[in-house]
C-alpha positions as CSV (number, residue, x, y, z in Angstrom):
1,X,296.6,64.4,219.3
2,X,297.4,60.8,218.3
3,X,296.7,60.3,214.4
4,X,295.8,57.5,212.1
5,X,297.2,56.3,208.9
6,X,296.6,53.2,206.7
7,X,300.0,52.0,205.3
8,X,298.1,50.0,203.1
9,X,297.6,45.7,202.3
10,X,300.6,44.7,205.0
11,X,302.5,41.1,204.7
12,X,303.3,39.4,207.9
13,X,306.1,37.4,208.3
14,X,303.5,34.6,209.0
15,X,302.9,35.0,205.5
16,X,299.4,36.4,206.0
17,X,298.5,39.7,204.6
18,X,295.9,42.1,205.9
19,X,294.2,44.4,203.4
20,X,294.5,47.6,205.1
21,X,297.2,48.1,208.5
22,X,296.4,50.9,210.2
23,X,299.0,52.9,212.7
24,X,298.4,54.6,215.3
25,X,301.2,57.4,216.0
26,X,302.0,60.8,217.6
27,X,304.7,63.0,216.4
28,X,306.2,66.1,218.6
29,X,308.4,68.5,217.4
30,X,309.4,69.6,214.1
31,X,311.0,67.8,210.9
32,X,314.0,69.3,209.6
33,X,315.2,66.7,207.3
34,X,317.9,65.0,209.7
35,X,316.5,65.3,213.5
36,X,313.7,62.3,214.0
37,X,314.1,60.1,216.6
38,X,311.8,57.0,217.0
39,X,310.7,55.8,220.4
40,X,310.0,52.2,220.4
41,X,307.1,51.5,223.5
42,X,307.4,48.4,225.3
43,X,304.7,45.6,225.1
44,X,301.9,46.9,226.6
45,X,302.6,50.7,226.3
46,X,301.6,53.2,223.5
47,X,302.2,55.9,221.0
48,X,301.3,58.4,223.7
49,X,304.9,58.2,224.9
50,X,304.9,61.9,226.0
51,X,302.3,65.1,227.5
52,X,304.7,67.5,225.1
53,X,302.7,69.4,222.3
54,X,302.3,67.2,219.5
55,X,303.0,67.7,215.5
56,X,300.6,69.4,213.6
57,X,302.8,69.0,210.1
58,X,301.3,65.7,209.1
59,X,298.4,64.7,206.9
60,X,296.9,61.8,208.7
61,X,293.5,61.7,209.8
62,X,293.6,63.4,213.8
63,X,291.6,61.5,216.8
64,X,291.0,64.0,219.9
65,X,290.7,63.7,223.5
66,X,293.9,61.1,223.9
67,X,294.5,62.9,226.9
68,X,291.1,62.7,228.4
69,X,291.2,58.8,229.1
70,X,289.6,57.5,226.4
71,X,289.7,58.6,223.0
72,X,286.4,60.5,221.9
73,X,285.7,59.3,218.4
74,X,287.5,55.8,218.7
75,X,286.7,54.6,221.8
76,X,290.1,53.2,222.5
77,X,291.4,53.2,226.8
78,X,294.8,55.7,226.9
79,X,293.9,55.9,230.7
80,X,296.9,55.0,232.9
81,X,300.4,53.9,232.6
82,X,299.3,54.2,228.6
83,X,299.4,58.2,228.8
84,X,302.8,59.4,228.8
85,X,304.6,56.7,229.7
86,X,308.1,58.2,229.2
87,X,306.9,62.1,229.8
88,X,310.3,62.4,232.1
89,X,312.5,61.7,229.4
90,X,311.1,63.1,226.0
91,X,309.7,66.5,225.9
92,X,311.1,69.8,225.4
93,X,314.5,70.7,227.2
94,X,314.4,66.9,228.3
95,X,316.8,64.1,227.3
96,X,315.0,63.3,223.8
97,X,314.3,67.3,223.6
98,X,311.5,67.6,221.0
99,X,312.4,71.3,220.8
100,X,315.6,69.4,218.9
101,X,314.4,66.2,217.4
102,X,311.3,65.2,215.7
103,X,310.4,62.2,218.5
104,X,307.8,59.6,216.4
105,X,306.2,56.7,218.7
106,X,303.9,54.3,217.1
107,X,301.6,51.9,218.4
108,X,303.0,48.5,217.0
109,X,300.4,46.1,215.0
110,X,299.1,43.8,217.3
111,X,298.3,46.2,220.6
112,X,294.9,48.2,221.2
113,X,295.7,51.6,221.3
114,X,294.2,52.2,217.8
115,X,296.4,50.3,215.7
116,X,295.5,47.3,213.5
117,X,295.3,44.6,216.1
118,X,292.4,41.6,217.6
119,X,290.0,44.2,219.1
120,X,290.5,46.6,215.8
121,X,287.9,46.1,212.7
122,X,288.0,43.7,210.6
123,X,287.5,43.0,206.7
124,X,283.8,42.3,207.4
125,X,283.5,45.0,209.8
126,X,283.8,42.8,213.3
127,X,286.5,42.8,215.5
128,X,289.7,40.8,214.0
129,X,289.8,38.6,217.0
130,X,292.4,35.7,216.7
131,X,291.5,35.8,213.2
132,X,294.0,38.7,213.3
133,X,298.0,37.0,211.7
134,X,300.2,36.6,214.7
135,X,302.7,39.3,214.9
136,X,306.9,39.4,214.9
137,X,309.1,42.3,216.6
138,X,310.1,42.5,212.5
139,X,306.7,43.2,212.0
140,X,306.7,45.9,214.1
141,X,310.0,46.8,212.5
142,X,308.3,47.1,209.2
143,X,305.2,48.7,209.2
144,X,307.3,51.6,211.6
145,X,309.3,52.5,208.2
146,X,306.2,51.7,206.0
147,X,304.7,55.1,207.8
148,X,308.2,56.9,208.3
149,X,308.1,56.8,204.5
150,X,304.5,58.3,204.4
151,X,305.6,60.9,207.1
152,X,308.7,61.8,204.5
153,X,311.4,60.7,207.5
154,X,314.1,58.8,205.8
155,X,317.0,58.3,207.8
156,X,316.8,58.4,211.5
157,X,318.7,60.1,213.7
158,X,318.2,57.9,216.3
159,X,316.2,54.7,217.0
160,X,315.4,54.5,221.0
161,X,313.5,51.3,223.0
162,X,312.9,50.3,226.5
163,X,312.3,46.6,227.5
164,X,310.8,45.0,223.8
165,X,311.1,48.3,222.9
166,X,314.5,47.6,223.1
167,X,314.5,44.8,220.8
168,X,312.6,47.0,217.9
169,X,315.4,49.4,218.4
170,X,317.8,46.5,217.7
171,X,315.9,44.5,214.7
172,X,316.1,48.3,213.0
173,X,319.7,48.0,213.6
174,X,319.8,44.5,212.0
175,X,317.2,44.7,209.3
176,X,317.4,48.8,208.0
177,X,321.4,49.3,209.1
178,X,321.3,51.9,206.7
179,X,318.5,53.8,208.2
180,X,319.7,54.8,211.4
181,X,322.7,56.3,212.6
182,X,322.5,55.6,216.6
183,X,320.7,53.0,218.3
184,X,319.7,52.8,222.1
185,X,318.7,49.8,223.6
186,X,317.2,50.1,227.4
187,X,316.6,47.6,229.6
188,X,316.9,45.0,226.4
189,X,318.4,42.2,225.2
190,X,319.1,40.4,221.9
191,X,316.4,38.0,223.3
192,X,314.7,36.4,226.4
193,X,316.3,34.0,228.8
194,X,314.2,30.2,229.5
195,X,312.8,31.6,232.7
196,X,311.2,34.5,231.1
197,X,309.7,32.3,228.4
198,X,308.3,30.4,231.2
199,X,306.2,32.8,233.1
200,X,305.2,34.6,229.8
201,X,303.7,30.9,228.7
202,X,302.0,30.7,232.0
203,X,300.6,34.3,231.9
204,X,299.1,33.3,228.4
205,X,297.8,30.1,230.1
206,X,295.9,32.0,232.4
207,X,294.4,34.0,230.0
208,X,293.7,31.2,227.1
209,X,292.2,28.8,230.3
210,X,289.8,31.5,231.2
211,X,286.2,30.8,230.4
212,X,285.5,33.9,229.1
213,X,288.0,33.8,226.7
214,X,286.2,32.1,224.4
215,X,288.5,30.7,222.1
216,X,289.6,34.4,221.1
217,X,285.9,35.6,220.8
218,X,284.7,37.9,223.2
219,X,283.7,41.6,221.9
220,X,280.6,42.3,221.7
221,X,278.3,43.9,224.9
222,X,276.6,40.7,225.1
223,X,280.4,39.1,226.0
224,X,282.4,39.1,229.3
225,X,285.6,39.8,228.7
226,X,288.1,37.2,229.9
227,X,289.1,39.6,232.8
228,X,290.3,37.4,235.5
229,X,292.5,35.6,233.0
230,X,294.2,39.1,232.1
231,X,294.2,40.0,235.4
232,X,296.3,36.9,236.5
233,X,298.6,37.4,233.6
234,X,299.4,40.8,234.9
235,X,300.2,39.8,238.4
236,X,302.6,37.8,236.7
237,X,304.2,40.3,234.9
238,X,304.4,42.8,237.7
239,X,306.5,40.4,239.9
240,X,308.7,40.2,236.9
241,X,309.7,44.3,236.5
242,X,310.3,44.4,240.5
243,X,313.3,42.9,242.5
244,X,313.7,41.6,246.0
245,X,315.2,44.3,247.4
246,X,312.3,46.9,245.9
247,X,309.7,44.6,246.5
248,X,311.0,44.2,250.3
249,X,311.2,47.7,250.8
250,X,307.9,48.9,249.4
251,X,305.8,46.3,250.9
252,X,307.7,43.8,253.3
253,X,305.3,41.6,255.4
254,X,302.8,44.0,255.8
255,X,299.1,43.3,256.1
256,X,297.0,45.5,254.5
257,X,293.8,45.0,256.5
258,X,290.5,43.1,255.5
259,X,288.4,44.8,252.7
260,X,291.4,46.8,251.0
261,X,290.4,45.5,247.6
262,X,287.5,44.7,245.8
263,X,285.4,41.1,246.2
264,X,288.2,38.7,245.1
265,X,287.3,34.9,246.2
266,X,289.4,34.5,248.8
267,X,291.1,30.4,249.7
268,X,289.4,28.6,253.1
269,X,292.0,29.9,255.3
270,X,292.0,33.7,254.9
271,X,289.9,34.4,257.5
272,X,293.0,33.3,259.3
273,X,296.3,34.7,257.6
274,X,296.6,38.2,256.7
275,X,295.8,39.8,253.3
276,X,299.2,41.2,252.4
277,X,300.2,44.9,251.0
278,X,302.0,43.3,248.3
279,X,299.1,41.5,247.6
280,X,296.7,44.6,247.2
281,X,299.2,46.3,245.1
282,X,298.9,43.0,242.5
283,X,295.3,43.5,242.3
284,X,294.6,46.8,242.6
285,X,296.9,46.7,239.0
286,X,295.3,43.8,237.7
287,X,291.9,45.0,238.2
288,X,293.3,48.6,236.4
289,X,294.8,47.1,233.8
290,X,291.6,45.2,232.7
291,X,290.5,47.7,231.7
292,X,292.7,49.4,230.1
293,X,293.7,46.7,227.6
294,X,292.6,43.8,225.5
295,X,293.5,40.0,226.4
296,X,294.2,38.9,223.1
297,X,296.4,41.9,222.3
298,X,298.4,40.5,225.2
299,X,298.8,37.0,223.6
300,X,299.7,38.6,220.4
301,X,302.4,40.5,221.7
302,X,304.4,38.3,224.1
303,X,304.2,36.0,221.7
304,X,306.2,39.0,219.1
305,X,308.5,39.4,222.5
306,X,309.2,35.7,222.8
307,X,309.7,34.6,219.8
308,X,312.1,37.9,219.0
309,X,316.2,36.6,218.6
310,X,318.4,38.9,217.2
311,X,320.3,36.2,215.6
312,X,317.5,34.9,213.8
313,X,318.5,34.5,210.0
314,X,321.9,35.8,210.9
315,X,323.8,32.7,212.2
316,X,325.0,35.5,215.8
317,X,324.4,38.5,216.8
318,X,327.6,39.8,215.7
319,X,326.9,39.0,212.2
320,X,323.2,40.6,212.5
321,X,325.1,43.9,213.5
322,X,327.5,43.5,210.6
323,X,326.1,46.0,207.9
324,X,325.1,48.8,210.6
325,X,327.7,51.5,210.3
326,X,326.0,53.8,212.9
327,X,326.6,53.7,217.0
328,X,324.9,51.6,219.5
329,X,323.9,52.2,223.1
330,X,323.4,49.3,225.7
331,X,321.8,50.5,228.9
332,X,320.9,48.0,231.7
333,X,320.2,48.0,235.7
334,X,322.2,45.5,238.4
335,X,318.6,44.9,239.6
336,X,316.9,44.1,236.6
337,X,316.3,40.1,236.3
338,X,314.3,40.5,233.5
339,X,316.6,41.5,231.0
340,X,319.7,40.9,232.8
341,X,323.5,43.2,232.6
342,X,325.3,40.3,231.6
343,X,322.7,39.7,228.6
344,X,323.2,43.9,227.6
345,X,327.1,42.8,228.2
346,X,326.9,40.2,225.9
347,X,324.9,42.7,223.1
348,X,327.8,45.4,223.4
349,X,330.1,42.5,223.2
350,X,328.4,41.7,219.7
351,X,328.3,44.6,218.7
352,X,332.3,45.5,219.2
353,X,332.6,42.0,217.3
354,X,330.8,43.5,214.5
355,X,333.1,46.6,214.8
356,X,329.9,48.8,215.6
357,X,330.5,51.8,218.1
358,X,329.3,50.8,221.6
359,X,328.8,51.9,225.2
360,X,327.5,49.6,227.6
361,X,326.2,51.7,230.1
362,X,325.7,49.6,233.7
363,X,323.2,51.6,236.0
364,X,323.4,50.9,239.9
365,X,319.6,50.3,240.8
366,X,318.1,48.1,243.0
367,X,314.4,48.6,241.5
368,X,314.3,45.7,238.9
369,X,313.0,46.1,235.4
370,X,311.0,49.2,236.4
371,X,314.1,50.9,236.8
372,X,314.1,52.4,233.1
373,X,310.7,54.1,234.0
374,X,310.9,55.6,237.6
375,X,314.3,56.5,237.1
376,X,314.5,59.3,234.5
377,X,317.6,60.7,236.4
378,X,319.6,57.4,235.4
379,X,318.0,57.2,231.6
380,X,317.8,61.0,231.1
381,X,321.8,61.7,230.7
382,X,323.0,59.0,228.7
383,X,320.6,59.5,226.3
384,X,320.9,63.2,225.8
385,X,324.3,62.7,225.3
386,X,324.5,59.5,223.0
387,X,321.6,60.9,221.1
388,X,324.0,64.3,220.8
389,X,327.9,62.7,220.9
390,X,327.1,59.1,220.1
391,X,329.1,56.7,222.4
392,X,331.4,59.4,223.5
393,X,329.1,61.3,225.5
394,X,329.7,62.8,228.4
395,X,327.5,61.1,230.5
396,X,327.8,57.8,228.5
397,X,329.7,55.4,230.3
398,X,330.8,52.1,229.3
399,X,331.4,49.7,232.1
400,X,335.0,48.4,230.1
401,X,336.4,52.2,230.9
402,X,336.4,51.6,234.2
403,X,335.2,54.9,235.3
404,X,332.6,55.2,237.9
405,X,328.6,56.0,237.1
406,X,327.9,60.1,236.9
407,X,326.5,61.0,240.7
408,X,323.5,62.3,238.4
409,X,322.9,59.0,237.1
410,X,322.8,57.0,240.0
411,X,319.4,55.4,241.5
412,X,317.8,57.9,244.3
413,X,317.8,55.3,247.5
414,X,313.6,55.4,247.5
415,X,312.1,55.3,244.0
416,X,308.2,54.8,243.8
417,X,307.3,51.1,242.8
418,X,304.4,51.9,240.2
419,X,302.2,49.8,237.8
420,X,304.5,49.9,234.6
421,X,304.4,48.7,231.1
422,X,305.5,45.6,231.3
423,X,306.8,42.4,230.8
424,X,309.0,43.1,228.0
């Protein structure tokens, strides 16, 4: 069952304050003192990062029915890529084996899955809206070890992130380098290029140029929501996690034949050109994802993803690795435009600046940024191994040694193209 716990009055880095930040956050396994590992979920994912039996050793208030689709008592959408989003990788005898660590995922301030975010309650017992202090990646960072504390987890074993998930990992790295003794980054970067800034500010566009929008003010049953804004936004983002290649193989050319989704408006000259399979796979997702998550909670949190740079405060990225002592874990995809191998390169570079303990480990995949989540094959060993031997795991391996990819960790030719988590 997911629990809720109120950290308490919470200083952004904005340098507004809410009076009470409440977290949203599942715990599997058991706590002996030296095993939890935190999963970091990427921007639009949640705390439900596994189907595996959950904690019962904590005193937070419980909420039910997570795995029913919505949550019974709070109301709050888990349906979808939401549930279990990593359920391949973390679970018991898998690669984060929760019958070995303590695995803690929370749902980071900002999001919609029952942590303190635009749709939560407010102050005066309406929904925040944009009223709600924009949100940093250090935020994140923050109220994660403000509830650690509560939870009586003090060092981690091991920070882990996909995508912005990633970058959480990293800013623990930077701003707690005492508090962790191996960090994986997946699919990240130290921060994103000016061509994913781009279509993140036009996916907000969409969104913010939506009628129903509303200037940030939409709850309420009397309200549309600003649907076809989100909607757009994600159609965007998908075309980001995919690459040519997967994208050409899953849908090529193909028509899909008239009626295959919904009542969309279509242009003046459809009645002429065909509507396309890769078409009806943007907005069946679209149309799914509407409804599983709140438009301002995207704003917030690509805004956290944008504005995230490692170097920040730091002068480079070697010096904001400086004071870790622990190891570090850079795993990236050839076919992953998003966050790109030479960007993880140039993080394990960094890092081996700073005289931290690294592995850049390069996976052959032609399935874009998705790659991290349909491929659990390719994640699975390295992690099982860094999180056992650190950067000298057997399965860890760092593109400057030379030596080939594991046969286990290679990308299956076919992997599904699916509705993911992302951008970020």
């Amino acid at each position: 069952m997911t629990a809720v716990e109120s950290v308490g009055e919470f200083r952004f880095e904005c340098g507004e304050s809410v009076p009470d930040l409440t977290l949203a956050y599942e715990t599997y396994g058991e706590f002996d003192g030296d095993n939890a590992v935190l999963v970091c979920h990427a921007l639009t994912g949640s705390q439900h990062v596994s189907s595996a039996p959950r904690s019962e050793d904590h005193d937070a208030d419980a909420v039910g029915g997570s795995d029913a689709g919505k949550d019974a008592d709070t109301g709050v959408q888990t349906a979808g890529q939401a549930r279990a989003w990593w359920d391949d990788v973390v679970g018991p005898g898998k690669a984060i084996d929760t019958t070995e660590y303590y695995v803690v995922c929370v749902n980071v301030p900002g999001s919609c899955y029952g942590s303190s975010g635009p749709p939560s309650e407010g102050p005066d017992g309406e929904p925040w809206g944009t009223d709600f202090p924009p949100v940093t990646v250090g935020d994140w960072t923050r109220a994660q070890r403000r509830l650690l504390d509560r939870l009586g987890v003090g060092r981690l074993h091991a920070v882990v992130g996909g995508s912005v998930g990633g970058m959480n990992a990293l800013d623990w790295a930077a701003r707690y380098p005492d508090d962790v003794r191996r960090v994986a980054a997946v699919a990240a970067a130290a921060r994103l290029d000016t061509q994913c800034l781009s279509l993140d500010a036009i996916a907000r566009r969409a969104i913010t140029t939506d009628p129903n929008w509303n200037g940030g003010d939409y709850y309420g049953a009397d309200r549309p929501n600003p649907d076809d804004g989100l909607a757009q936004a994600r159609r965007i983002g998908h075309v980001m996690y995919l690459s040519k290649a997967s994208m050409g193989r899953k849908f090529g050319r193909r028509a899909a034949g008239r009626g295959a989704f919904g009542d969309a408006p279509s242009d003046p000259t459809a009645r002429f050109f065909p509507y396309r399979e890769v078409e009806s796979y943007l907005d069946y997702n679209a149309d799914s994802f509407t409804g599983r998550f709140d438009a301002n909670s995207y704003l917030y949190l690509t805004r956290a993803m944008d504005e995230y740079d490692l170097a920040a405060g730091h002068g480079s990225d070697a010096e904001a690795l400086a004071a870790f002592e622990g190891e570090l874990l850079s795993l990236s995809f050839t076919g992953d435009w998003h966050f790109t191998v030479e960007q993880s390169r140039a993080l394990a570079g960094a890092a081996r600046d700073a005289d931290v303990p690294t592995a850049h480990h390069v996976v052959e995949s032609d399935h874009g940024h998705d790659a991290f989540l349909v491929e659990p094959e390719s994640v699975g060993p390295p992690l099982r191994d860094f999180l056992a031997d650190g950067v000298d795991g057997r399965a860890v391996r760092d593109e400057d040694e030379g030596e080939p990819v594991e046969e286990e960790s290679r990308s299956p030719e076919r992997a599904p193209v699916h509705a993911s988590l992302f951008p970020g």
